[in-house]
TORPA-4810 file (N, C-alpha, C, O; in nm, 3 decimals):
<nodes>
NODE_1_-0.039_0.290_-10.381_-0.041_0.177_-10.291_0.043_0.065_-10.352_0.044_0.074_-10.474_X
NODE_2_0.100_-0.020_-10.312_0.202_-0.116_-10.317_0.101_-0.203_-10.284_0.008_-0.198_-10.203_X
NODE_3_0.136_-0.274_-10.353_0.050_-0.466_-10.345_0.142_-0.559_-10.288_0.258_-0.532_-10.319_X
NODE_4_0.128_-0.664_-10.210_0.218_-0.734_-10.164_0.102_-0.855_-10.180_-0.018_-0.827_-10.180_X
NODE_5_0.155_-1.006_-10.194_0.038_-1.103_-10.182_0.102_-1.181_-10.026_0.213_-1.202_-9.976_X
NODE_6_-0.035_-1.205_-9.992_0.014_-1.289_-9.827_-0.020_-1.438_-9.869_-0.128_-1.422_-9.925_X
NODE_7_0.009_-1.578_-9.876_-0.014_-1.634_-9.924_-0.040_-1.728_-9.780_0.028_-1.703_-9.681_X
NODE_8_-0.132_-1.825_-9.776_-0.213_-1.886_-9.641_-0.233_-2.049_-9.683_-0.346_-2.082_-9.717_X
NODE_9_-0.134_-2.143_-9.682_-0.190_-2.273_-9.727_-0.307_-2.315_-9.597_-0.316_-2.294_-9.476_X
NODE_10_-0.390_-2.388_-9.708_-0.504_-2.437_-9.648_-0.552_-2.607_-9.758_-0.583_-2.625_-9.875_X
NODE_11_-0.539_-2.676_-9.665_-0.674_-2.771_-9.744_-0.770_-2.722_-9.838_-0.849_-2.644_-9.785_X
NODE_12_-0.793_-2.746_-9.988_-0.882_-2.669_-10.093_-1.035_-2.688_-10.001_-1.126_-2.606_-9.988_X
NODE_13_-1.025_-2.802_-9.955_-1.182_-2.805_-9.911_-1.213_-2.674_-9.830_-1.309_-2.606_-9.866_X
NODE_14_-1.135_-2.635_-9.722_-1.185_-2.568_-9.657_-1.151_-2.427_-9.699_-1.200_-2.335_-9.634_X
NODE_15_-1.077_-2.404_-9.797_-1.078_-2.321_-9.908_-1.235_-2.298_-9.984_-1.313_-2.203_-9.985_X
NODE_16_-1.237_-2.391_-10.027_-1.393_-2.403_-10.102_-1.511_-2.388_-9.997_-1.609_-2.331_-10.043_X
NODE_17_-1.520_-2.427_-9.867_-1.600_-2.369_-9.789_-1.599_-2.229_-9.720_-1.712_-2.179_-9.720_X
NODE_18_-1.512_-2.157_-9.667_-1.476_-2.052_-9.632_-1.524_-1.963_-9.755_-1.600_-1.870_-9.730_X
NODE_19_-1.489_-1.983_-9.870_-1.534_-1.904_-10.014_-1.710_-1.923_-10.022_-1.769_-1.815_-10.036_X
NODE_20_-1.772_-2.011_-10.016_-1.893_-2.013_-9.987_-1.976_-1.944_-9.897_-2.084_-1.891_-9.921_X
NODE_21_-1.901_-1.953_-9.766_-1.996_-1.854_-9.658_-1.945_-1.734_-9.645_-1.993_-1.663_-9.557_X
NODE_22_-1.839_-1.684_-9.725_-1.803_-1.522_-9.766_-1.903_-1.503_-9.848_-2.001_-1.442_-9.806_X
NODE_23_-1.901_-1.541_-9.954_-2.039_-1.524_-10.041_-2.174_-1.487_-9.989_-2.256_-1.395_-9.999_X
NODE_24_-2.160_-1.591_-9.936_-2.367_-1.624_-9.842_-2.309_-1.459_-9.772_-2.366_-1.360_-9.818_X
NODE_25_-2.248_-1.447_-9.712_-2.262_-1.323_-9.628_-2.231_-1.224_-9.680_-2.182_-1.139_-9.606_X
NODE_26_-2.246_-1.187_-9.840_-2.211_-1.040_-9.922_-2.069_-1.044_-9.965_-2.065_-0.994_-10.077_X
NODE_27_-1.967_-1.075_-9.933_-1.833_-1.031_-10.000_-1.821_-1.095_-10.172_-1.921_-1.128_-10.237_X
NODE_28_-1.720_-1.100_-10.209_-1.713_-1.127_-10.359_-1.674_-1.209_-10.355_-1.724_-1.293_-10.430_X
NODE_29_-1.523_-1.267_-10.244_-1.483_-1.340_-10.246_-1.396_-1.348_-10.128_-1.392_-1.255_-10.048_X
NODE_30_-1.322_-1.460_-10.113_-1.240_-1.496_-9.982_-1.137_-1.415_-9.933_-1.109_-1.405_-9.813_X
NODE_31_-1.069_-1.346_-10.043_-0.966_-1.248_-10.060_-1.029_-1.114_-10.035_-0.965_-1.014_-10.005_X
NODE_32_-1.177_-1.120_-10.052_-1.219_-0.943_-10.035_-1.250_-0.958_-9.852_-1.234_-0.860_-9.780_X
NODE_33_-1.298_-1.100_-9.794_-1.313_-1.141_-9.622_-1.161_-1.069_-9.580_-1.151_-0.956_-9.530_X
NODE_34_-1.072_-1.141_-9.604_-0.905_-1.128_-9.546_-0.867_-0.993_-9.577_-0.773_-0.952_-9.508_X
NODE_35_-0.918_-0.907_-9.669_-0.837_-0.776_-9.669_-0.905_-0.701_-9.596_-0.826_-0.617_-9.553_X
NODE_36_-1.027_-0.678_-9.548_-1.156_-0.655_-9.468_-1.123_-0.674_-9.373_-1.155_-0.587_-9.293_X
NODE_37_-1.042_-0.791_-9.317_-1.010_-0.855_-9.158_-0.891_-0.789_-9.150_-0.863_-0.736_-9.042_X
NODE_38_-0.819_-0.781_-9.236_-0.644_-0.728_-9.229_-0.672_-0.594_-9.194_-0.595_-0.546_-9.111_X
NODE_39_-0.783_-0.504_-9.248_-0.762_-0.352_-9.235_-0.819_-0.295_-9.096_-0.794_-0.198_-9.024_X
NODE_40_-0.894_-0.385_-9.095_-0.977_-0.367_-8.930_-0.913_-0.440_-8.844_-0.981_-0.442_-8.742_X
NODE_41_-0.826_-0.495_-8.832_-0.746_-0.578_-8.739_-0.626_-0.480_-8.758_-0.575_-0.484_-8.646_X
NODE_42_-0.553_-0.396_-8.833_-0.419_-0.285_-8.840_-0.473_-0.185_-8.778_-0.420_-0.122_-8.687_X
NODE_43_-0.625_-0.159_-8.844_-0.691_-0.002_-8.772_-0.720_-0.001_-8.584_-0.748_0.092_-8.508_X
NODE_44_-0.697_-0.165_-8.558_-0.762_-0.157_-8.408_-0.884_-0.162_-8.417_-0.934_-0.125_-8.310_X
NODE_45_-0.957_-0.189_-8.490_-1.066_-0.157_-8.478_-1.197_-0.318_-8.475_-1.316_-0.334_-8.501_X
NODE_46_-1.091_-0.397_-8.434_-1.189_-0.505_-8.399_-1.079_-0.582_-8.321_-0.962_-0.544_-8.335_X
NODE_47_-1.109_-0.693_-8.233_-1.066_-0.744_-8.136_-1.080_-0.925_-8.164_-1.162_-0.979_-8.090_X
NODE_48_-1.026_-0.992_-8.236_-1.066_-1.135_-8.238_-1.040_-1.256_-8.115_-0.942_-1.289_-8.048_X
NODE_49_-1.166_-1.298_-8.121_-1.183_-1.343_-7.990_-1.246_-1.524_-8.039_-1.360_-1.543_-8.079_X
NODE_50_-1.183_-1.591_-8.030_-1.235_-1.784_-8.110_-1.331_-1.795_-8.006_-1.288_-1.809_-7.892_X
NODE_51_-1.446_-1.792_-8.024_-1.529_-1.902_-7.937_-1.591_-1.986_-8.061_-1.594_-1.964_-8.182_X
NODE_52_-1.650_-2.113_-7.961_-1.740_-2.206_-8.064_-1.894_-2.139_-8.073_-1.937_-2.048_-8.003_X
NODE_53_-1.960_-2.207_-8.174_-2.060_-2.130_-8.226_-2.177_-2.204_-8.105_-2.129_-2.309_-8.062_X
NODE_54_-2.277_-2.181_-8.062_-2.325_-2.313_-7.942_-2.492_-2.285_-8.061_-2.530_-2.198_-8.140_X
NODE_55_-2.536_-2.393_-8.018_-2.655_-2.489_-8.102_-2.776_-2.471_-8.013_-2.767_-2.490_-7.892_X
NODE_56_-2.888_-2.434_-8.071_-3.015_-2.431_-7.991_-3.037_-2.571_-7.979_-2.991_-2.656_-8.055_X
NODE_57_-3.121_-2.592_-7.864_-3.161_-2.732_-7.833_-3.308_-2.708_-7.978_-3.353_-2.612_-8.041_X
NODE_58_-3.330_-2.839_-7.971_-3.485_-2.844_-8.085_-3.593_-2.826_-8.041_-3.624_-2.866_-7.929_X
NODE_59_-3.668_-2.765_-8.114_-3.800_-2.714_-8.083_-3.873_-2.822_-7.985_-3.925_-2.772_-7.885_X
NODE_60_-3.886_-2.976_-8.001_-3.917_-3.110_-7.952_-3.849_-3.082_-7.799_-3.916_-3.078_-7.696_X
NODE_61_-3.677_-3.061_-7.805_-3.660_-3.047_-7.629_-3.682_-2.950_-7.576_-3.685_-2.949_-7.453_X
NODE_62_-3.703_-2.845_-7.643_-3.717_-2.726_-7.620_-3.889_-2.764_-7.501_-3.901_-2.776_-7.379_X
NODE_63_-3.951_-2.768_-7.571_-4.095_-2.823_-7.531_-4.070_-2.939_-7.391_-4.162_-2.936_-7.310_X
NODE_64_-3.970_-3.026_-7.363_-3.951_-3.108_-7.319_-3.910_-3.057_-7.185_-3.949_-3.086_-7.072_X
NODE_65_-3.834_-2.984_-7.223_-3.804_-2.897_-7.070_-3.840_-2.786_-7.006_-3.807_-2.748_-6.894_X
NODE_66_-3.925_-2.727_-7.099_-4.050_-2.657_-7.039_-4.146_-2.719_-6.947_-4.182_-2.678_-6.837_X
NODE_67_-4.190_-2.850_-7.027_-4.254_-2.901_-6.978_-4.195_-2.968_-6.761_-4.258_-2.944_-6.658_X
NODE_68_-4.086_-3.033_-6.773_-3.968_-3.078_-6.696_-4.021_-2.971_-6.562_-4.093_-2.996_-6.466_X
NODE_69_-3.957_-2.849_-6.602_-3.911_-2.671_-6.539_-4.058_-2.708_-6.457_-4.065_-2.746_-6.340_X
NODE_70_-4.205_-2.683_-6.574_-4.357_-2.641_-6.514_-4.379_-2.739_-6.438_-4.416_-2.691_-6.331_X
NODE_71_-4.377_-2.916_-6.428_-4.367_-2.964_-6.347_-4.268_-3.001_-6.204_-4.304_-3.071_-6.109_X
NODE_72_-4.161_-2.946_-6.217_-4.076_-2.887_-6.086_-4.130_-2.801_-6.018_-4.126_-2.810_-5.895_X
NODE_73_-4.197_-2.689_-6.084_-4.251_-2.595_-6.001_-4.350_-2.592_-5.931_-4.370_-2.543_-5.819_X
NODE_74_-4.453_-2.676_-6.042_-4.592_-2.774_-5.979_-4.528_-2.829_-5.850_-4.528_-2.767_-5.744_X
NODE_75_-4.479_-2.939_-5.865_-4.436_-3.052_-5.768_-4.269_-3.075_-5.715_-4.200_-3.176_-5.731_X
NODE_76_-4.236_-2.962_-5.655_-4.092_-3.019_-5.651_-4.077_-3.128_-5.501_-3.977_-3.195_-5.473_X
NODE_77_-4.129_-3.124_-5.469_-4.115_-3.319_-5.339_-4.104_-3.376_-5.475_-4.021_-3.307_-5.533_X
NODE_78_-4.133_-3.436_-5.527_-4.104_-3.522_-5.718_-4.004_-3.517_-5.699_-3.958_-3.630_-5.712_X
NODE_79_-3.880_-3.403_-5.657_-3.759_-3.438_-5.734_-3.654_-3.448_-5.690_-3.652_-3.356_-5.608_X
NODE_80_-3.561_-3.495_-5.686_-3.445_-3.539_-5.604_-3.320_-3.417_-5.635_-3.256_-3.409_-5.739_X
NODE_81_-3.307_-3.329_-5.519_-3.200_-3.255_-5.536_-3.026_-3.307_-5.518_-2.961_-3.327_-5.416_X
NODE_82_-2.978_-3.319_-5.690_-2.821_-3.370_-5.630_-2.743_-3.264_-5.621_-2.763_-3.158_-5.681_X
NODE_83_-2.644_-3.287_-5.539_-2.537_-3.135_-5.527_-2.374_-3.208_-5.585_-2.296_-3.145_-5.656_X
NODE_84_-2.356_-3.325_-5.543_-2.250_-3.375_-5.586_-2.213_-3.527_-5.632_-2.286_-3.620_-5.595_X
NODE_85_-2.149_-3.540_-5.678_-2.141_-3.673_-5.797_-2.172_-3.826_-5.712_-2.224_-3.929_-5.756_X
NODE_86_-2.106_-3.788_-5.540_-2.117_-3.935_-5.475_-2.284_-3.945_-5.450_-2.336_-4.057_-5.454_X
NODE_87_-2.342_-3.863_-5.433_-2.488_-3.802_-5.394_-2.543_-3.910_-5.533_-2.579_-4.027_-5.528_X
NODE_88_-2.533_-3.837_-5.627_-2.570_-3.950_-5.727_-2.558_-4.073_-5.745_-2.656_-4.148_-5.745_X
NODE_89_-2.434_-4.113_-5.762_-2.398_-4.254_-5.688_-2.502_-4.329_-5.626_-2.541_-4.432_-5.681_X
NODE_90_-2.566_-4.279_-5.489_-2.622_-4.345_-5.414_-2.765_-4.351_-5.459_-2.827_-4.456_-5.453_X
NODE_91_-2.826_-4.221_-5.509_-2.926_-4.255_-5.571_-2.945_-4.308_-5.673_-3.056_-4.356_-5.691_X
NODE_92_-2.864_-4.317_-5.759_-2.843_-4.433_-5.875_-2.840_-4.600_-5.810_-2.878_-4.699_-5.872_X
NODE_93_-2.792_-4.598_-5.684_-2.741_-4.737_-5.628_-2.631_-4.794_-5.714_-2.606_-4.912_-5.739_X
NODE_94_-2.569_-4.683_-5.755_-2.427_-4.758_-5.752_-2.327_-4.694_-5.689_-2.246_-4.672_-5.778_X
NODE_95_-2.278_-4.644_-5.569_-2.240_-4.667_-5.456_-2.252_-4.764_-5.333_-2.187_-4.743_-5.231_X
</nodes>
């Protein structure tokens, strides 16, 4: 096998973080992530796709809109159905 180095400037910080959560997740190091990604990305054998990571709401709203949901279902005359932004407007009274 022939060695070639690929060389990737980056900000050290995010150098130093990227090396951290290779770690946390088993590899040795940042260089053992990228040759791992390089061989499965030549083999076809994975597909990279960027999405953002999305955030659970907190246990506190979590509870909050349970609560919200069980009283809609209790009582929905309570609640004002909007469908579109001028609709709001007016029930806000600012239209």
């Amino acid at each position: 096998m022939t060695n070639t180095i690929l060389q990737v400037p980056m900000d050290k910080a995010l150098k130093d973080r990227a090396t951290l959560a290779a770690q946390r997740q088993g590899f040795s190091s940042l260089q053992e992530v990228m040759r791992v990604m390089a061989t499965k990305l030549a083999d076809e054998q994975v597909e990279f796709k960027l999405e953002e990571k999305t955030e659970r709401i907190s246990p506190k709203a979590e509870k909050r809109y349970a609560k919200m949901i069980a009283d809609y279902k209790k009582h929905p005359e309570k609640w004002t159905e909007i469908k579109e932004s001028g609709d709001f407007k007016k029930f806000m009274n600012l239209a």
